[in-house]
N, C-alpha and C positions, 0 to 999 in steps of 0.2 A: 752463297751466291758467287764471292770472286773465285772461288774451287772450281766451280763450273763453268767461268769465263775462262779461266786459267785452260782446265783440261779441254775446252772447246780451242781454244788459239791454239794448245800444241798438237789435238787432232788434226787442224784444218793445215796448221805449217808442214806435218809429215805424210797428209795426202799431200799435197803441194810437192815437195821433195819428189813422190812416188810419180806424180804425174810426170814431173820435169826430168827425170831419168836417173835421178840421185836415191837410186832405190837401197843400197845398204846405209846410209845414211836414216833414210825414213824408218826401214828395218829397225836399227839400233835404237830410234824415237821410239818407237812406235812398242818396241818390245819393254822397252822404260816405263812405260805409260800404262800398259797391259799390267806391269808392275804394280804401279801405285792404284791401279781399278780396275780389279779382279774381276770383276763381277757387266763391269761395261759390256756389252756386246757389241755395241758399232767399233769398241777400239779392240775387240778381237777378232772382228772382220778381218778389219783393214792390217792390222798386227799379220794374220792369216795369207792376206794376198800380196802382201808386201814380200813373204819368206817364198811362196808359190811363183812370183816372179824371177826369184831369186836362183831358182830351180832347187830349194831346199823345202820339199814338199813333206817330207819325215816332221820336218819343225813345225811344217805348217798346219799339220794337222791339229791340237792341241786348241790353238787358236780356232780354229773354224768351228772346231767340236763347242769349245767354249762359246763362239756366237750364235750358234742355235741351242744351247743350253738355255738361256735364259730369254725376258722378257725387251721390249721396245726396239729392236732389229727394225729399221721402214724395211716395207714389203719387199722393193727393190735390193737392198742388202741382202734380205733372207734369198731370196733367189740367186743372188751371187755368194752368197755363202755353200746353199745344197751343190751350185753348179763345181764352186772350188772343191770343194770335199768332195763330192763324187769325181769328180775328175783326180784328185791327188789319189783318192785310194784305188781307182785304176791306175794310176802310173805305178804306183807302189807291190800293185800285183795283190790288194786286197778286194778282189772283183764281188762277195759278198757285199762286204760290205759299201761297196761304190754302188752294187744295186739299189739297195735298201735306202742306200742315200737321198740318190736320183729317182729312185721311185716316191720317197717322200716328198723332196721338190716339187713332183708332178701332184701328189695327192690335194696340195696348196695351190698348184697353179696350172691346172688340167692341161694338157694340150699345148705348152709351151714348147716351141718348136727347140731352140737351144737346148736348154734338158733330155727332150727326143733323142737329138741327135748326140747327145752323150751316155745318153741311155743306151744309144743301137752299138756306140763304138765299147762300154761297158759288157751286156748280152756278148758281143764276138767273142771279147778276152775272154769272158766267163765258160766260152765252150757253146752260147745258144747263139751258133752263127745265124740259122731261120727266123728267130722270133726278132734279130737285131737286120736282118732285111726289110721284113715284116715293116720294125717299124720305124726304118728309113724311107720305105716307100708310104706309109702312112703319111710321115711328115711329108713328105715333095707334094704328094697331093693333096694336103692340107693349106701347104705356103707359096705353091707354086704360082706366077702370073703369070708364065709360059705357056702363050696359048695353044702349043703340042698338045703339052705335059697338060693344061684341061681339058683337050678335046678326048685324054686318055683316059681321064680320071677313071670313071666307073670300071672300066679294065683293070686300069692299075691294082685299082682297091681290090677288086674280086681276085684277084693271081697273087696281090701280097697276101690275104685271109688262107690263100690255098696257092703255096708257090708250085707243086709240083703237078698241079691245074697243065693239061696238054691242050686244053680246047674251052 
């Protein structure tokens, strides 16, 4: 039991660190920690988005991979986990596998507009500039409150399904 008080206070001090802007500090915690509990996955989230801020996205992979390797991620983690990993492995010019990533993300949590939208910037790098219009305009007309942008909706939808649609 005090193991678990322990690793909960040095969790909560090096998000803490992370929030307040002392992020190679939290980093160097956080990678300590990842250390002594291999198998934690909220502390290779956090270990993950700490190095990703860092703009050390190469290290951060490792970690991310590790938080969705295993079990008790809250939902909320998991989603910022698929969103980091597919986003590092498009920066890293791994656009396979940033699809596969972000597609997984969506498979858990259908229709989340953030995802989407790193989905669509994913699809570009990958070379599928249409299917990554597709489905930026899917999203806007999904999340939009802009009363234009719903008065268009049906249009929209119909010319994203078929962009080269003249009429």
């Amino acid at each position: 039991m005090n193991d678990d008080r322990e690793r909960d206070a040095a969790l909560s001090q090096a998000v803490r660190l992370r929030e307040q802007g002392q992020i190679q500090q939290a980093r160097e915690e956080l990678v300590a920690l990842a250390q002594r509990h291999p198998q934690d996955t909220e502390i290779a989230y956090q270990a993950g988005w700490a190095h990703d801020v860092l703009g050390l996205e190469a290290e951060a992979v490792p970690f991310y991979e590790r938080a969705l390797s295993g079990p008790g991620l809250a939902a909320e983690d998991r989603h910022g986990v698929f969103l980091g990993l597919g986003s590092t492995y498009r920066v890293l010019g791994r656009h396979e596998l940033s699809l596969r990533t972000l597609r997984g993300g969506l498979a858990e949590i259908p229709r989340d507009p953030a995802l989407q939208a790193f989905l669509a910037m994913a699809l570009y790098n990958a070379g599928q500039g249409r299917e990554a219009v597709r489905t930026l305009l899917k999203t806007l007309t999904a999340t939009s409150a802009d009363p234009r942008v719903r008065s268009y909706r049906r249009a929209i939808d119909h010319y994203a399904d078929d962009l080269d649609a003249m009429e």
